[in-house]
Backbone as a chain_set.jsonl record, in Angstrom:
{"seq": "XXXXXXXXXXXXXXXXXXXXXXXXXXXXXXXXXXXXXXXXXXXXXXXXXXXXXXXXXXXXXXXXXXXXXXXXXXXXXXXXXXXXXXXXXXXXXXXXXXXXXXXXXXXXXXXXXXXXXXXXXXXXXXXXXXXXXXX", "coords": {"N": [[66.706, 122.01, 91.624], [67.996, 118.829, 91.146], [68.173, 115.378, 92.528], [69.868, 113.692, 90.885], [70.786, 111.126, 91.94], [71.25, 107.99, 90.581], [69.552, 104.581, 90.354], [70.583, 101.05, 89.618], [69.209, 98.151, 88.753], [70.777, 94.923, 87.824], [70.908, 91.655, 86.395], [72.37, 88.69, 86.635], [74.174, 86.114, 85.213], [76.019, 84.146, 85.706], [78.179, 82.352, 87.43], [80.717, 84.165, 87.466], [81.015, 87.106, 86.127], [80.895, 89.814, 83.468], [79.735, 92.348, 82.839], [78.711, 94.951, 80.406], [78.039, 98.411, 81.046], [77.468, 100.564, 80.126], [75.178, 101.599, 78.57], [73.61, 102.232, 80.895], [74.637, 104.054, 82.066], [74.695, 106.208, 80.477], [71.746, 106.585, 80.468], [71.698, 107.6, 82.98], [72.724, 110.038, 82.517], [71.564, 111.426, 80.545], [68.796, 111.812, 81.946], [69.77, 113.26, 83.993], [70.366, 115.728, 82.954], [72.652, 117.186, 83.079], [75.528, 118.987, 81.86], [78.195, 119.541, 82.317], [80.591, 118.078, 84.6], [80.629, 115.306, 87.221], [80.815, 111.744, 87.468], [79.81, 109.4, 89.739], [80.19, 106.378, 90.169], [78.829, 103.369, 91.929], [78.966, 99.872, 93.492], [77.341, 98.249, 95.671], [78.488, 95.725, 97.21], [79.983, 93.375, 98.129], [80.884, 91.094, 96.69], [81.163, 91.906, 94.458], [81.797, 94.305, 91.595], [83.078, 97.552, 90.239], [84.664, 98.614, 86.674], [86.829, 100.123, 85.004], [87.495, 99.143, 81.334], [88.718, 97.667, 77.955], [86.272, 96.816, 75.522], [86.277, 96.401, 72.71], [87.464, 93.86, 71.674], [86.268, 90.716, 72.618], [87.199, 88.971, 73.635], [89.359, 90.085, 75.911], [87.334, 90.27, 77.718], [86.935, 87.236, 78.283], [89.686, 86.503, 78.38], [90.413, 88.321, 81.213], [88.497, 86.799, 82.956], [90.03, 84.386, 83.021], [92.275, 85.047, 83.885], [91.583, 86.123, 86.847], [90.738, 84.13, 88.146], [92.563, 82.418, 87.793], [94.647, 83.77, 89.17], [93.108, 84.183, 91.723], [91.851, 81.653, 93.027], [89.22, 79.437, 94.392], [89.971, 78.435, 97.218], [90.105, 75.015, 98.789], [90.823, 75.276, 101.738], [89.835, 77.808, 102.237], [88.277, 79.5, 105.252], [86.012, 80.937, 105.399], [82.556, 80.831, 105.481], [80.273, 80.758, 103.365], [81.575, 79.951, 101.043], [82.782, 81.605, 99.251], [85.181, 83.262, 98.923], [86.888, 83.761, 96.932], [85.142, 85.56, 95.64], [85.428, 87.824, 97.017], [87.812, 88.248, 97.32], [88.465, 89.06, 94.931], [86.803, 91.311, 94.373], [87.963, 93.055, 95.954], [90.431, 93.441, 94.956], [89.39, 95.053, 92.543], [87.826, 96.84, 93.062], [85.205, 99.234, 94.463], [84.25, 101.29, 92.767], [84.292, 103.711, 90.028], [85.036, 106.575, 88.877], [83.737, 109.243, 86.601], [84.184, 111.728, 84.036], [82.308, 114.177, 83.085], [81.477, 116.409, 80.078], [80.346, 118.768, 78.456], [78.222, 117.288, 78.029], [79.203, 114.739, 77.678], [80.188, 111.726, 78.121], [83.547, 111.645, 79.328], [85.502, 109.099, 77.795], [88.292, 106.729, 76.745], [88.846, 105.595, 73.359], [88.468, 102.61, 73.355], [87.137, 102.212, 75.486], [84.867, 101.136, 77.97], [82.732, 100.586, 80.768], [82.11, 98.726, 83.068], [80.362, 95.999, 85.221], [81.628, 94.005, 87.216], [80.232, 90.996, 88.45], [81.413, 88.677, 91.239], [80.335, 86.733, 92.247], [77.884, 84.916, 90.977], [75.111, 83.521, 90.102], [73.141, 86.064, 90.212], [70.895, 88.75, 91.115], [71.676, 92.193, 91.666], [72.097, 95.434, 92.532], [73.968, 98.731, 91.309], [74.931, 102.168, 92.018], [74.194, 105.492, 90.55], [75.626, 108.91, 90.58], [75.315, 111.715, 90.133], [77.493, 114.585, 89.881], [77.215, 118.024, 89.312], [79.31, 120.718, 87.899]], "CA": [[67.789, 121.092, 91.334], [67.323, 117.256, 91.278], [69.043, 114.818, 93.035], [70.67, 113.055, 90.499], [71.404, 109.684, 92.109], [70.012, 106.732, 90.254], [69.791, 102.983, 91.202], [70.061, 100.295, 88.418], [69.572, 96.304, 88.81], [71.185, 94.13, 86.759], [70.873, 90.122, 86.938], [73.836, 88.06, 85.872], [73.376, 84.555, 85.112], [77.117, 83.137, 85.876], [79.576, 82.718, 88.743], [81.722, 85.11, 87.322], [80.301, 87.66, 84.93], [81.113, 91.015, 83.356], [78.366, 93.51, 82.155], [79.275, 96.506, 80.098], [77.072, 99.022, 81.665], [77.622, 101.741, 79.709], [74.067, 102.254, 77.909], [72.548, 102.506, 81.886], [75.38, 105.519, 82.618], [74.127, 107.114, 79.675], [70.732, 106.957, 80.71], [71.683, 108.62, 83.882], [73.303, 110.971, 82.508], [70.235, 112.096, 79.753], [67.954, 112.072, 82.648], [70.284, 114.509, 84.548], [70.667, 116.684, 81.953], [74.177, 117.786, 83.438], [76.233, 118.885, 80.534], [79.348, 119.118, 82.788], [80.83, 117.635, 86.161], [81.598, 114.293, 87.455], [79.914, 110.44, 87.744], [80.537, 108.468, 90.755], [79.596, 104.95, 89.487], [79.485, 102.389, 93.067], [78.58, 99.116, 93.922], [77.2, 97.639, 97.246], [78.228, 94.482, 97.271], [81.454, 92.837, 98.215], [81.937, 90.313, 95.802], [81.33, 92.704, 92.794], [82.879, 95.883, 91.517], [82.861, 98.383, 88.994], [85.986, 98.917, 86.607], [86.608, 100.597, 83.461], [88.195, 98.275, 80.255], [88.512, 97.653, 76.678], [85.26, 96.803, 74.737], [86.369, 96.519, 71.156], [87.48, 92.562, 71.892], [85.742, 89.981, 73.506], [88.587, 87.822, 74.193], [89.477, 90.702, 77.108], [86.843, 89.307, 79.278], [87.403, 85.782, 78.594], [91.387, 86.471, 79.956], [89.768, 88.803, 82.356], [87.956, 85.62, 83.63], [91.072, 83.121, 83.212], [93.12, 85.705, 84.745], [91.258, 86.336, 88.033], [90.04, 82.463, 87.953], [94.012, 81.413, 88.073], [94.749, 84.534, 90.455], [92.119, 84.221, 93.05], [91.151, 80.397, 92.77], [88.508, 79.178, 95.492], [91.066, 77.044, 97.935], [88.935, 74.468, 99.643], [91.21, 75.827, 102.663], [89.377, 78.804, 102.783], [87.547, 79.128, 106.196], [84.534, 81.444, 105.509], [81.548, 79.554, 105.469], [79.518, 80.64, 102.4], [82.182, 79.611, 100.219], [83.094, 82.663, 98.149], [86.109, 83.966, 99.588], [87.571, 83.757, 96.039], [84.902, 86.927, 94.808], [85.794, 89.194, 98.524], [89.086, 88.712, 96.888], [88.048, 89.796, 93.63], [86.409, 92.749, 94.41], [88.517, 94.302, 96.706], [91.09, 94.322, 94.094], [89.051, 95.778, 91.704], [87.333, 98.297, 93.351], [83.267, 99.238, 94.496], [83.834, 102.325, 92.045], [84.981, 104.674, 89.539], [84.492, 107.725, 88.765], [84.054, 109.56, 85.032], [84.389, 113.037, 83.965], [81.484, 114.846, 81.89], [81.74, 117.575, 79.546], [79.618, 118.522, 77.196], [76.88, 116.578, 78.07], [79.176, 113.414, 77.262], [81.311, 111.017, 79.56], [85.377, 111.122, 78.576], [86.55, 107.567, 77.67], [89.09, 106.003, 75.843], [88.157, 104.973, 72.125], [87.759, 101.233, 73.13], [87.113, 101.841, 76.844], [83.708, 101.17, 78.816], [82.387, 100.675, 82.437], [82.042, 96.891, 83.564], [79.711, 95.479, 86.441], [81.661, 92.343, 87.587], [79.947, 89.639, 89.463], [82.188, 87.212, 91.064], [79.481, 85.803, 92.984], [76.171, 85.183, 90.74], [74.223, 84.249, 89.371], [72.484, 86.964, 91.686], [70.238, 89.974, 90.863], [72.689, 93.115, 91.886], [72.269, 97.101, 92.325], [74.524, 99.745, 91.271], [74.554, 103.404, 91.765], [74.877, 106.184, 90.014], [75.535, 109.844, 91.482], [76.046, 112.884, 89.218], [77.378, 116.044, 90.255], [77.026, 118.898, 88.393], [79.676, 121.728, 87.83]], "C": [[67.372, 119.681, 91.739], [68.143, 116.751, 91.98], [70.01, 113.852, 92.613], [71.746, 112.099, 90.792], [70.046, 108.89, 91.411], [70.921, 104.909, 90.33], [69.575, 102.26, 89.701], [70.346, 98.973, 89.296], [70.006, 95.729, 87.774], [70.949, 92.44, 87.343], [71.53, 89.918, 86.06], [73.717, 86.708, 86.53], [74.458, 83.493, 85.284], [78.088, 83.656, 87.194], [80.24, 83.899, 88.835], [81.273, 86.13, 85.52], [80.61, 89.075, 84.84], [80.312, 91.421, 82.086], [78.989, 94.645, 81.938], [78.013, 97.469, 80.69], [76.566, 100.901, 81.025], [75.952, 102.634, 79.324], [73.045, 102.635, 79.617], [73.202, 103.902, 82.557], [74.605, 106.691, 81.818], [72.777, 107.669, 79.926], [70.393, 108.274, 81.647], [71.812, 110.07, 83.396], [72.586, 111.978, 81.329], [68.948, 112.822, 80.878], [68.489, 113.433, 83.277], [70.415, 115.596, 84.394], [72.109, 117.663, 82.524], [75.11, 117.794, 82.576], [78.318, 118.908, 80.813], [79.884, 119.006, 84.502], [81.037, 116.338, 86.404], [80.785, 113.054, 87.869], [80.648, 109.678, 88.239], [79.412, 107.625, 90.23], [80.065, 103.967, 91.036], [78.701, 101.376, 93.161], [78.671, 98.114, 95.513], [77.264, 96.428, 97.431], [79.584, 93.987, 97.289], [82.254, 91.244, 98.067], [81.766, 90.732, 94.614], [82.144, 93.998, 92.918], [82.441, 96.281, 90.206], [84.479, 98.01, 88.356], [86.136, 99.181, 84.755], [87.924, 99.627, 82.752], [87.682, 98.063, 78.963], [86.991, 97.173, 76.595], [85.002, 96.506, 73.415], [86.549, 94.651, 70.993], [86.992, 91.59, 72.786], [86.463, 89.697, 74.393], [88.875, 88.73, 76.052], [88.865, 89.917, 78.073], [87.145, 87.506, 79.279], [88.977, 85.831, 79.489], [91.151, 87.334, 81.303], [89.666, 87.411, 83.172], [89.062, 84.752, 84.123], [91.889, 83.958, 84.295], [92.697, 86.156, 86.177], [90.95, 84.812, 88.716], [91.69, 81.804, 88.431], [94.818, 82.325, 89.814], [94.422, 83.963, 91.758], [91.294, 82.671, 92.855], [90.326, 80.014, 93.942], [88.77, 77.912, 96.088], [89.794, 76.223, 98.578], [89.706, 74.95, 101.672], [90.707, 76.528, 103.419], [88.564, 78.277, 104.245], [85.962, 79.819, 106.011], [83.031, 80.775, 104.852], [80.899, 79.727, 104.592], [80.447, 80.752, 101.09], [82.615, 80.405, 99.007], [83.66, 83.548, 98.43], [86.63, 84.738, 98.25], [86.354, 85.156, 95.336], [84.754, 87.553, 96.16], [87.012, 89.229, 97.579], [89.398, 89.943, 95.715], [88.033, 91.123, 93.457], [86.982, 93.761, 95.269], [89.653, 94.535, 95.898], [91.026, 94.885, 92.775], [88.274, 97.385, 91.405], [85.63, 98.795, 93.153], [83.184, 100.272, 93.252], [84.551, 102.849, 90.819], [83.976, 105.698, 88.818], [85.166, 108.666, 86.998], [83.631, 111.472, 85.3], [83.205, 113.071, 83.027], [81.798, 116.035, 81.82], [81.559, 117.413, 78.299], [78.648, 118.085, 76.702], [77.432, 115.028, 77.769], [80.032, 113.097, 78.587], [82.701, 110.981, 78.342], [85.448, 109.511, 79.054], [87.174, 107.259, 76.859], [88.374, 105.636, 74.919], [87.709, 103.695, 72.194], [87.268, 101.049, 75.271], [85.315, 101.607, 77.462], [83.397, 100.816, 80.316], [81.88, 99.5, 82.615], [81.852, 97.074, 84.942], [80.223, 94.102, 86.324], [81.192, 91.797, 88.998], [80.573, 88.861, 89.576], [81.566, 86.29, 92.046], [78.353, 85.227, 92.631], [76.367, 83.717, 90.476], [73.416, 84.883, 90.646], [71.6, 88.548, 90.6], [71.108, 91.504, 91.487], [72.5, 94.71, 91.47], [73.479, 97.835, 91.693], [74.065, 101.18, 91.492], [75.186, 104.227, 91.009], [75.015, 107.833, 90.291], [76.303, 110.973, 90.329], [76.161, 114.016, 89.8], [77.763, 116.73, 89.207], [78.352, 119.876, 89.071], [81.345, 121.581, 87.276]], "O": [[66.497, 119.46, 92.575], [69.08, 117.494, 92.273], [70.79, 113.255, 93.356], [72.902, 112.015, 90.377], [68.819, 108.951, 91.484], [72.042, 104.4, 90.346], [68.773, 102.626, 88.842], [71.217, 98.736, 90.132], [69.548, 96.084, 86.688], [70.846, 92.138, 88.532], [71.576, 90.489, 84.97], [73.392, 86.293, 87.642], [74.226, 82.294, 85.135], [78.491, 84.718, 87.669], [80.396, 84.579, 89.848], [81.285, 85.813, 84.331], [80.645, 89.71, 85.894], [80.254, 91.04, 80.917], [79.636, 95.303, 82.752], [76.914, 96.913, 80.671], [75.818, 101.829, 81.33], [75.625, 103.779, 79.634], [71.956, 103.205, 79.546], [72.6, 104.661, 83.317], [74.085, 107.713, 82.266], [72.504, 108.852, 79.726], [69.646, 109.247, 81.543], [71.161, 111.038, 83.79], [72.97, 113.139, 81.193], [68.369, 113.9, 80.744], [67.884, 114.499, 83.167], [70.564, 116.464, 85.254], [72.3, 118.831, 82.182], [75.673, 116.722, 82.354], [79.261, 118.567, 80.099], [79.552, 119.783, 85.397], [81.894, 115.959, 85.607], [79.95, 113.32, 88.732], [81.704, 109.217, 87.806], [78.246, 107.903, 89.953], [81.247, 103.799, 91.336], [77.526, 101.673, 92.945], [79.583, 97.568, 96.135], [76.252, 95.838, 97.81], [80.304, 94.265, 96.33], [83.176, 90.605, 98.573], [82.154, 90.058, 93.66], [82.81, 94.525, 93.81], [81.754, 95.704, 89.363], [85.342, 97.416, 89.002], [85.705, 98.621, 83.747], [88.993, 99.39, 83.313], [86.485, 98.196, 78.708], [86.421, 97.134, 77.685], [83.878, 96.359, 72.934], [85.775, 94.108, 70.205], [87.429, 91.722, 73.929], [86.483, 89.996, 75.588], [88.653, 88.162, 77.121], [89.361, 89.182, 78.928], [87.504, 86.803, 80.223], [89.311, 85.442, 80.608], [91.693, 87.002, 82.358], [90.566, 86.988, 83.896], [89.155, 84.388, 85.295], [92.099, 83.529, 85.43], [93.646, 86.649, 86.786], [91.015, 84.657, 89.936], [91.875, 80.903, 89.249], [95.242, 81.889, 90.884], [95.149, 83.445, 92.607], [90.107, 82.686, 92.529], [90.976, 80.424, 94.903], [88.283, 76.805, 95.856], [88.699, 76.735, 98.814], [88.972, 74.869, 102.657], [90.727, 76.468, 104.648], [88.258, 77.103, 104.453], [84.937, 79.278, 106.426], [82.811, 80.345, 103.72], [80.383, 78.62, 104.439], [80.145, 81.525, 100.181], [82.778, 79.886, 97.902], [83.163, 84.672, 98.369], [86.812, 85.956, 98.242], [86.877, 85.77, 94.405], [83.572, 87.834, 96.36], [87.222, 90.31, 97.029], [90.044, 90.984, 95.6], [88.744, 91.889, 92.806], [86.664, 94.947, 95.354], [90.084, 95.688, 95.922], [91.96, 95.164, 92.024], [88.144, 98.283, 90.574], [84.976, 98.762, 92.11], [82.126, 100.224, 92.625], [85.609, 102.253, 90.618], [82.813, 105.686, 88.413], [86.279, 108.733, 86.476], [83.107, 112.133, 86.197], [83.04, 112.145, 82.234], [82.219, 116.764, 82.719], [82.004, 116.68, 77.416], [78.158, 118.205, 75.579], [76.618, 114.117, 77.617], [80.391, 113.751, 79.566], [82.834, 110.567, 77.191], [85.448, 108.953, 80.151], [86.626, 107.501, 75.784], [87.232, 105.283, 75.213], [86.796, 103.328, 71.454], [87.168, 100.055, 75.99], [84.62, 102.452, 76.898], [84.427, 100.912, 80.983], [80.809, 99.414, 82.014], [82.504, 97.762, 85.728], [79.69, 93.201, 85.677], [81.567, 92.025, 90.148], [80.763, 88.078, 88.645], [82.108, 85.311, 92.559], [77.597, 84.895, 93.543], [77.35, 82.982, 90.578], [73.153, 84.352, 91.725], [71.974, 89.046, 89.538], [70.147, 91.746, 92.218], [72.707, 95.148, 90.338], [74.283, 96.91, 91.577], [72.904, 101.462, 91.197], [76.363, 104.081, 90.679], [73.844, 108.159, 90.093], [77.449, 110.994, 89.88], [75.169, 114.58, 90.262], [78.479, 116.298, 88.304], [78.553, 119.932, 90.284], [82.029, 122.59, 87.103]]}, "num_chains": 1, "name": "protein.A"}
């Protein structure tokens, strides 16, 4: 039996950036060859996050953006000294993870849904993992 965790990097080239990630789940999940059981998707980093959303319209992430951008704006108030209070905020209410169902050898998602790596801190080079269990 394998150990079916795998590590991906991504680099993201703006402040605030969302990567569909889907074609690097898939990979995992060819390599694994696990036809059914469950994918914990997490990120180590606490001004990003994972989080599953549409795909079929751009526009999403653009109000994505406006909408966390008007939310969570970066007060000059703040006190923490490397100036990016405004993606801690981010990502804690979006969440390091989520987790997908396989069966069948595929992942269940919604018809327009996919798996988004947001950076609200880059441009930065950035891990994810990916952890399949089988059964």
């Amino acid at each position: 039996m394998t150990d079916n965790l795998f590590v991906f990097q991504i680099s993201t080239r703006e402040k605030q950036s969302f990567t569909t990630i889907d074609s690097y789940l898939q990979e995992a999940l060819t390599k694994s060859g696990v036809e059914k059981g469950m994918m914990l998707i997490f990120c180590p980093h606490t001004t990003a996050a994972i989080t599953i959303n549409e795909n079929a319209d751009p526009d999403v992430k653009k109000d994505l953006k406006l909408g966390f951008d008007e939310t969570f704006p970066n007060k000059p108030a703040y006190v923490h000294m490397e100036g990016n209070s405004d993606g801690h905020m981010k990502s804690s209410v979006v969440g390091a993870s989520e987790m997908l169902i396989i069966e069948k050898g595929r992942l269940i998602l919604g018809t327009w849904q996919s798996v988004y790596f947001f950076d609200f801190d880059g441009p930065r080079t950035r891990n994810f993992y990916v952890k399949i269990l089988e059964g």
